[in-house]
VEXDREN-2710 file (C-alpha; in Angstrom, 1 decimal):
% VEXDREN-2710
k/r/px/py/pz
1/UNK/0.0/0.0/0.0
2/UNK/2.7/2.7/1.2
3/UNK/4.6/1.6/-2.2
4/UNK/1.7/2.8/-4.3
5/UNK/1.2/5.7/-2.3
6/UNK/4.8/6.8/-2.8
7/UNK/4.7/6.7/-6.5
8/UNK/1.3/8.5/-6.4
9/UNK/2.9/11.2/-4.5
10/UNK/5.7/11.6/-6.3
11/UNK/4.2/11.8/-9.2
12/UNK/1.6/14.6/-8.3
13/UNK/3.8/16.0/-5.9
14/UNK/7.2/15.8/-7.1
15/UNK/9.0/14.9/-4.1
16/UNK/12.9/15.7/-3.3
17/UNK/13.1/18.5/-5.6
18/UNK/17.0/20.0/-5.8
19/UNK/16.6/23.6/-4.8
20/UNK/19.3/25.8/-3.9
21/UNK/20.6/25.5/-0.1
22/UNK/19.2/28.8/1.0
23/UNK/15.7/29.1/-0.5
24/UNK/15.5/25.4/0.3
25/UNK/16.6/26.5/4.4
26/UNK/14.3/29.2/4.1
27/UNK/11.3/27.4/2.7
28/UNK/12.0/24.5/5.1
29/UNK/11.5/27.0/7.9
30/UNK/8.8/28.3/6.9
31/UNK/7.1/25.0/6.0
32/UNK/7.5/23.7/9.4
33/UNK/6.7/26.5/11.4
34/UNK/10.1/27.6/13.4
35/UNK/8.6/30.1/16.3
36/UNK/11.1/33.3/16.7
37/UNK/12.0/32.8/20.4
38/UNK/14.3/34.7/23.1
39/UNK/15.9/33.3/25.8
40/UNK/15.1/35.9/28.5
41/UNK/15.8/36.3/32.0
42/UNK/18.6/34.5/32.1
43/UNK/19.9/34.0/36.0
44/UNK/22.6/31.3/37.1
45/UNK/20.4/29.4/39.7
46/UNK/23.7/27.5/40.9
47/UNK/27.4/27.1/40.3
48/UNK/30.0/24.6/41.2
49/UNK/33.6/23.7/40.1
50/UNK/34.5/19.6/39.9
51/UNK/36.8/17.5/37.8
52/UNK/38.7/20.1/36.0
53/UNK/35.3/22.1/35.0
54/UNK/33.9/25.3/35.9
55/UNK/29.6/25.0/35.8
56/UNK/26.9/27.2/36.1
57/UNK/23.0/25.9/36.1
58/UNK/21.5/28.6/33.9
59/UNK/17.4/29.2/33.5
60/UNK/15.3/31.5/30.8
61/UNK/11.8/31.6/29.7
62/UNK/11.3/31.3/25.9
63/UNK/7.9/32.6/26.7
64/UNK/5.4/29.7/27.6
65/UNK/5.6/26.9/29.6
66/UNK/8.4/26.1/32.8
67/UNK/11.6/27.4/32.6
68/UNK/14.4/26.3/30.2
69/UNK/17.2/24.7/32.4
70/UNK/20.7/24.2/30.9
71/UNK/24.3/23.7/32.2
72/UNK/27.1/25.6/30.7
73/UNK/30.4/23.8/31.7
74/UNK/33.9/25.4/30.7
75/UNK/37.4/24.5/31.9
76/UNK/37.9/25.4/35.6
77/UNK/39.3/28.9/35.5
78/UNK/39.4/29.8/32.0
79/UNK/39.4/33.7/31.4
80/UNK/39.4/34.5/27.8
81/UNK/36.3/33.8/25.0
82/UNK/36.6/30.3/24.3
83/UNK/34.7/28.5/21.6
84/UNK/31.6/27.2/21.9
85/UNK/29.4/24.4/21.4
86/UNK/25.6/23.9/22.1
87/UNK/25.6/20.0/22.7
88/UNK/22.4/19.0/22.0
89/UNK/20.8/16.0/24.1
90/UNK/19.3/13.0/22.3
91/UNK/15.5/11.5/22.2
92/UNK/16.5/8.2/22.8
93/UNK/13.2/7.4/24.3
94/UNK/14.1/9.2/27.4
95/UNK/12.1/12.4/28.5
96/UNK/12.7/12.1/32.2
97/UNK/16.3/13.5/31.6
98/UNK/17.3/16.5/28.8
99/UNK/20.6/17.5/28.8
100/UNK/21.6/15.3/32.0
101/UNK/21.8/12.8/29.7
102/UNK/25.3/14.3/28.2
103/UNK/26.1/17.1/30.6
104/UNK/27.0/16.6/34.7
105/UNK/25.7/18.6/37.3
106/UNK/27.4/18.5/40.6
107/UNK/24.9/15.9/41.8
108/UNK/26.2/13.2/38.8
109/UNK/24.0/11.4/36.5
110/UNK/20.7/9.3/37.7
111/UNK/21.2/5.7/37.4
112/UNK/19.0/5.5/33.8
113/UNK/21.5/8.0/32.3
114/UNK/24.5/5.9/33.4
115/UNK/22.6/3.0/31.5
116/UNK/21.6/5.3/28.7
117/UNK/25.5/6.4/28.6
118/UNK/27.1/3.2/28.5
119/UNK/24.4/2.0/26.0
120/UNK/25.0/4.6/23.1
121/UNK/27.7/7.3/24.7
122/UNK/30.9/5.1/25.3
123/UNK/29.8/5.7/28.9
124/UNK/30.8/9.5/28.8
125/UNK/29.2/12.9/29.3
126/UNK/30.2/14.1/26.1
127/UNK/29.7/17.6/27.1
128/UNK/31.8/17.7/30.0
129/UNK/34.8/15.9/27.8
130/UNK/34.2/18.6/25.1
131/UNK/34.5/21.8/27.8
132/UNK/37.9/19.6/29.2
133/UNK/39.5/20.6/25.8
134/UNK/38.9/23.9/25.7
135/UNK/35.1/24.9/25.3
136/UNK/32.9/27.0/26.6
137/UNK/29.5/23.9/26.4
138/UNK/25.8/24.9/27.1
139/UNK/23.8/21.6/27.1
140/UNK/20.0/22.6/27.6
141/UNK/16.8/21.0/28.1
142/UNK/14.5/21.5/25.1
143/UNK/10.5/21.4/24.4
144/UNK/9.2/18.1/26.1
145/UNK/12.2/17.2/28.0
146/UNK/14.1/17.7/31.4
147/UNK/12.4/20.5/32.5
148/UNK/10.6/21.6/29.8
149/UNK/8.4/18.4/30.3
150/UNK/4.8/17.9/30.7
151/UNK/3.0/16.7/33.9
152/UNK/2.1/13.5/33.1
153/UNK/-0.3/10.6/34.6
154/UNK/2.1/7.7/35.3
155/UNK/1.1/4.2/35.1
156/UNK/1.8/1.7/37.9
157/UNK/4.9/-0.7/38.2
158/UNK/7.7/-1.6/39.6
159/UNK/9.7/0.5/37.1
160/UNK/11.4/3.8/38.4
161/UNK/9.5/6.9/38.6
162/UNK/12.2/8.3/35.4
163/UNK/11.1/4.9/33.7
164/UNK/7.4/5.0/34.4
165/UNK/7.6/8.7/33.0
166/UNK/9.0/7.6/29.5
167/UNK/6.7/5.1/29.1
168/UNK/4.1/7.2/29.6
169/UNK/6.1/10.4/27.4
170/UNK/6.2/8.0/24.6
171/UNK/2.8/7.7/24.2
172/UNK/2.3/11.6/24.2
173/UNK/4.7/12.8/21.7
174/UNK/2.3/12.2/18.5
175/UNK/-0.3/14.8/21.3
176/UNK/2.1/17.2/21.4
177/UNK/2.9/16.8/17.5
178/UNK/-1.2/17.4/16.7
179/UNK/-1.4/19.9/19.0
180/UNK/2.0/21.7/17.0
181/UNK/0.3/21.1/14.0
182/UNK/-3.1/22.8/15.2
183/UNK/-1.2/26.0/16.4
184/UNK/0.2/25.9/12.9
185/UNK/3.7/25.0/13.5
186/UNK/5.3/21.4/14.3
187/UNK/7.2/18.9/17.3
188/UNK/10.1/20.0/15.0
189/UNK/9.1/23.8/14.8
190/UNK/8.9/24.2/18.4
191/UNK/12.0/22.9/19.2
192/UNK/14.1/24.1/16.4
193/UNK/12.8/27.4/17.9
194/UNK/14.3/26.7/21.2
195/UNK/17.6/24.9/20.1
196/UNK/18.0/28.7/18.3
197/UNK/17.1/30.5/21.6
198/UNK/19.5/28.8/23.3
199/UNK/22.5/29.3/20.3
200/UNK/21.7/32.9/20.1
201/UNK/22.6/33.3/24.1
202/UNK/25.3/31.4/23.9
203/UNK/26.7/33.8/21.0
204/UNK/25.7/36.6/23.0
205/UNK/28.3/35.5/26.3
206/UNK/31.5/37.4/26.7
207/UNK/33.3/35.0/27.3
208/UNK/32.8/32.9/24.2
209/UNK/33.6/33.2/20.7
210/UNK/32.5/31.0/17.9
211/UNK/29.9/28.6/18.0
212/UNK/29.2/25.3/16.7
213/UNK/26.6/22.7/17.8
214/UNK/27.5/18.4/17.8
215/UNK/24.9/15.7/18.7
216/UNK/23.5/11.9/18.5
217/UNK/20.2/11.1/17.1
218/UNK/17.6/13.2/18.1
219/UNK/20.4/15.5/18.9
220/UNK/21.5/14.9/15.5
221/UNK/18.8/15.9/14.3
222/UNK/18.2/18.9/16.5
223/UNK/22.1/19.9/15.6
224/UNK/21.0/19.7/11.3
225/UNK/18.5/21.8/12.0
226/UNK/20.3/24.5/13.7
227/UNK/23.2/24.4/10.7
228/UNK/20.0/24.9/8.3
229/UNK/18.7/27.9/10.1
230/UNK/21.2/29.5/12.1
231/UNK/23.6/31.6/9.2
232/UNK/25.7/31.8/12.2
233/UNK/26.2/28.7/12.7
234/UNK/30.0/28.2/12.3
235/UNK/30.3/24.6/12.4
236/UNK/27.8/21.3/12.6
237/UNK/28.3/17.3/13.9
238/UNK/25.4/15.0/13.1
239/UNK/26.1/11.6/14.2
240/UNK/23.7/8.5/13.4
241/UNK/20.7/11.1/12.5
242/UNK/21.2/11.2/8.3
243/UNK/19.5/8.6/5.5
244/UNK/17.6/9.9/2.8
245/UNK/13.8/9.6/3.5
246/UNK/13.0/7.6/0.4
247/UNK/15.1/4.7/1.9
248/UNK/13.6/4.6/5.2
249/UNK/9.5/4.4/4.0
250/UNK/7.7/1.6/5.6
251/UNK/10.4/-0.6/7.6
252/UNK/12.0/2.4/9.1
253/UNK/9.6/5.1/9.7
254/UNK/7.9/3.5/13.4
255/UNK/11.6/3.7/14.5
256/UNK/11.8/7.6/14.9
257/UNK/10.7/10.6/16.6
258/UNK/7.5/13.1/15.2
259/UNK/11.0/15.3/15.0
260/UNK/12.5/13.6/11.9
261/UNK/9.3/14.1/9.9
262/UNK/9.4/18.1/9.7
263/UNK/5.7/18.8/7.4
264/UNK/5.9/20.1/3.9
265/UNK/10.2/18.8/3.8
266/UNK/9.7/16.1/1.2
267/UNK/8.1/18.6/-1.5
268/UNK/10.7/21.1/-0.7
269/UNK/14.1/18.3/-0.5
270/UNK/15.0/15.8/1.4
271/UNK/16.8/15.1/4.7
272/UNK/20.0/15.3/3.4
273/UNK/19.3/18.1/1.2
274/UNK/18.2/19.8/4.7
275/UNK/21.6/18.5/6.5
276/UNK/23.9/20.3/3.6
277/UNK/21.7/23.3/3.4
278/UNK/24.3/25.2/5.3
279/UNK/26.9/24.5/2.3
280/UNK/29.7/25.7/2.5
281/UNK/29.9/25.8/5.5
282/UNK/31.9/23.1/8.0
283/UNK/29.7/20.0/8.5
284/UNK/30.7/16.6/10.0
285/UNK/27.9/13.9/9.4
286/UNK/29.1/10.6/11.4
287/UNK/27.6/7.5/10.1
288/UNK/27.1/4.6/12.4
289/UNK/27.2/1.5/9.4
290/UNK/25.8/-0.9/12.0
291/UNK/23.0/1.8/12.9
292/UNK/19.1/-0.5/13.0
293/UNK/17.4/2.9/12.5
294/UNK/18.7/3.5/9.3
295/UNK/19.5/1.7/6.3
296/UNK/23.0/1.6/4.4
297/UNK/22.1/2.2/1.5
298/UNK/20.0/5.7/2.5
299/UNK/23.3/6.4/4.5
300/UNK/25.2/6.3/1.5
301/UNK/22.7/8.3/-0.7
302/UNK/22.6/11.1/2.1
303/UNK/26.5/10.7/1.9
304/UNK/26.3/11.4/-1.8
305/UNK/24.0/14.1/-1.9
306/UNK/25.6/16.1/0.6
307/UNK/29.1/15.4/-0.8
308/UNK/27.2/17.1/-4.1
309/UNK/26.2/20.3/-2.7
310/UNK/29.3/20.2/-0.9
311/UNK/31.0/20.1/-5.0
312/UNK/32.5/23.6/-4.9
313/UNK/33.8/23.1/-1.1
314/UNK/35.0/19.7/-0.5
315/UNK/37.2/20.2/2.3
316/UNK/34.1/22.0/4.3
317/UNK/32.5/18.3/4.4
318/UNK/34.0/15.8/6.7
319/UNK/31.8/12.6/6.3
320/UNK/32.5/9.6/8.8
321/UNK/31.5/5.9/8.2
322/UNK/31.7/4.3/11.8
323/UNK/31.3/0.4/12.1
324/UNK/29.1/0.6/15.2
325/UNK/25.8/0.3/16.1
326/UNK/23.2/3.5/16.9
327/UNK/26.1/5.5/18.7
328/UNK/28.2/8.5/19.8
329/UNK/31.3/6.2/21.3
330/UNK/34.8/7.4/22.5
331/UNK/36.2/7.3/19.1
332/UNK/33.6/9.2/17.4
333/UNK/33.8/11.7/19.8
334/UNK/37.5/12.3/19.9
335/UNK/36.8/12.7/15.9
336/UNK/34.5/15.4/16.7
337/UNK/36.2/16.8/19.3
338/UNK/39.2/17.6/17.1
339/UNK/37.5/18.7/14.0
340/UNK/35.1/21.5/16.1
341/UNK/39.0/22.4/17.6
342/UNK/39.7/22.8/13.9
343/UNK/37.1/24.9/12.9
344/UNK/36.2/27.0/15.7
345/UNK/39.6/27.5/17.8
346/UNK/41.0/29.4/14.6
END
């Protein structure tokens, strides 16, 4: 059925069109309905120094709902603008935790997060590794996570109260995507509105200089987005979050967030096309070759399509094929590590 649908639509709507990288950034934003949001009243609720790492727990408004928590983490004593990097927390079926799930707080991470680390971080806050090498890192919560989440009725078990909230989270997120949609924006929208916020007063700190954004899956995701609609953007990691769409119909579409699937995209480009919209600017897409969520073969099509609107700045596209499984490990994130040095230390 989904096979003759596909070749109805593209046929009447003429999916994956090529447009240029900025008209296709700037219709993509519009299509899905980014809100223009501030991060105001800022105020550092709490600060600490541990392991090497200076951090303050920072809180705004965006203007609805509780306030945005985030941690921004920079090596203990540092004086001068460093670079920095919004490190953007995964889904990972996890709603309980936002950016705890790759950022410390004095307090350490809950004992899910420890099991979410070792399952798809290498066991590391990548955040706090990142600020060790010289970075000023602002990991926030965003829309439906941490403590931007929703009040929600738990059902009984024997599970943790974190666990018992994700179950229940999962079963929200396609409420919260109608709901998007009936305000006329999106799940995507909404928190590519907040992921800008957050960039935007992170640019605006003294103390830091450049910016790029890095994350896994969701994060991934979260991080394309940003490159696509934040000009200043200076440099992007997606890891495990990039296949073309035309791949993935059918086996792999149950497997991924209302996030993935921004409306009106597939007449406009696709994923891919979105991901290298920021050409030519830096961009690292990291591949995970053993990833379940996506097939190879739309890996390597997203691989060559960004590698073609990447034509007239090859070195500006830094693509890594990982043989692992749905991941950000150690290695990958050393990789990443040094190229953002690359790019943004300069």
């Amino acid at each position: 059925m989904f096979a003759e649908l596909a070749g109805l639509a593209q046929a009447q709507l003429g999916l994956y069109p090529t447009l240029p990288g900025p008209e296709l950034a700037a219709a993509a934003r519009e299509a899905v309905g980014v809100l223009d949001l501030v991060a105001a009243g800022v105020r550092v609720e709490r600060s600490w120094s541990a392991d090497g790492l200076d951090g303050e727990e920072l809180s705004w408004s965006v203007g609805f709902g509780p306030r945005t928590h985030a941690y921004l983490l920079k090596p203990a004593g540092a004086d001068g603008p460093l670079p920095g990097v919004v490190a953007l927390h995964c889904h990972a079926g996890m709603k309980w935790a936002g950016k705890e799930k790759i950022a410390d707080g004095p307090e350490g991470p809950s004992p899910e997060v420890r099991r979410l680390r070792d399952e798809i971080y290498g066991g590391r806050a990548f955040a706090g590794e990142l600020a060790r090498r010289g970075f000023a890192v602002l990991a926030h919560d965003v829309f439906v996570w941490g403590s931007r989440r929703f009040p929600l009725e738990l059902p009984d078990g024997p599970l943790s109260e974190a666990d018992r909230y994700d179950r229940a989270a999962k079963e929200h997120e396609h409420v919260v995507a109608k709901q998007c949609a009936a305000l006329g924006t999106s799940f995507t929208g909404v928190v590519a509105g907040e992921d800008l916020a957050a960039a935007a007063y992170l640019r605006s700190r003294p103390d830091v200089g450049l910016v790029g954004c890095a994350g896994l899956s969701g994060g991934g995701a979260r991080a394309a987005l940003l490159g696509a609609f934040d000009p200043e953007m200076s440099a992007v990691v997606v890891t495990a979050m990039t296949s073309t769409f035309r791949e993935m119909l059918a086996a792999h579409v149950p497997l991924h967030t209302w996030m993935f699937w921004p409306p009106g995209l597939p007449r406009l480009g696709d994923w891919p096309d979105l991901v290298a919209a920021r050409a030519p600017r830096p961009l690292m897409v990291q591949y995970a070759m053993r990833d379940r969520l996506f097939p190879e073969d739309g890996m390597r099509r997203a691989h060559t399509i960004i590698g073609d609107r990447y034509a007239q700045a090859p070195d500006a596209y830094e693509a890594v094929f990982a043989d692992v499984p749905h991941s950000f490990d150690v290695p990958m994130q050393e990789r990443a590590f040094d190229w953002l040095g690359a790019h943004l230390k300069g």
